[in-house]
N, C-alpha and C positions, 0 to 999 in steps of 0.2 A: 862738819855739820853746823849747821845757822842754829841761835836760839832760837828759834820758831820752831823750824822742824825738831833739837832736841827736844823743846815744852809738848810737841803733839805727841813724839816718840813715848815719853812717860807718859802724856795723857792714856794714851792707845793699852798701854800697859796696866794702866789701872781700871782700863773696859771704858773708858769715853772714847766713844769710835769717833773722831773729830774728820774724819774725812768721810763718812758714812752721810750723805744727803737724797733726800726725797725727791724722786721729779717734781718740779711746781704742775700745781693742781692736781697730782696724786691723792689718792685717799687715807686715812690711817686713821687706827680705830683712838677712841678717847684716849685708851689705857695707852697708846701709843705718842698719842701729844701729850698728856699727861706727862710721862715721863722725860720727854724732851723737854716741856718748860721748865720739869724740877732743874734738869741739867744744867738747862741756860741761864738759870736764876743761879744756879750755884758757881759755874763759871764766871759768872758777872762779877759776884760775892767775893770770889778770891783774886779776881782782877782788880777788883779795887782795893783788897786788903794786900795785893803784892805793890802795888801803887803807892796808897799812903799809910800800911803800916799798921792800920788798924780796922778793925768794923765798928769803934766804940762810936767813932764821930758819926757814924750814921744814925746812932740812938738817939745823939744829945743833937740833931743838925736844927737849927729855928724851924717854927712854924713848920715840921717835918710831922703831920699826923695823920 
């Protein structure tokens, strides 16, 4: 098994359905993109803290307001 697919396998495991996708131009209710963007926003969050180690620098980054 690739680290890809192990990282999706634990994803899946802890309920981020990471192969679960929408037909484009399908419809979904608020509550339903709501939820996907908490997701993606928190994916994002831990790709850049598996990256550089931290999320501090994104507090302290210039001109970041």
């Amino acid at each position: 098994m690739n680290k890809g697919s192990e990282r999706e396998s634990l994803l899946e495991k802890l309920g981020c359905l990471v192969k679960r996708t929408t037909p484009e131009g399908s419809e979904v209710s608020v509550e339903e993109a709501t939820q996907a963007a908490e997701r993606c926003a928190a994916n994002v969050l831990r790709a850049v803290r598996a990256h550089i180690g931290t999320l501090e620098l994104l507090l302290v980054w210039p001109n970041c307001h």
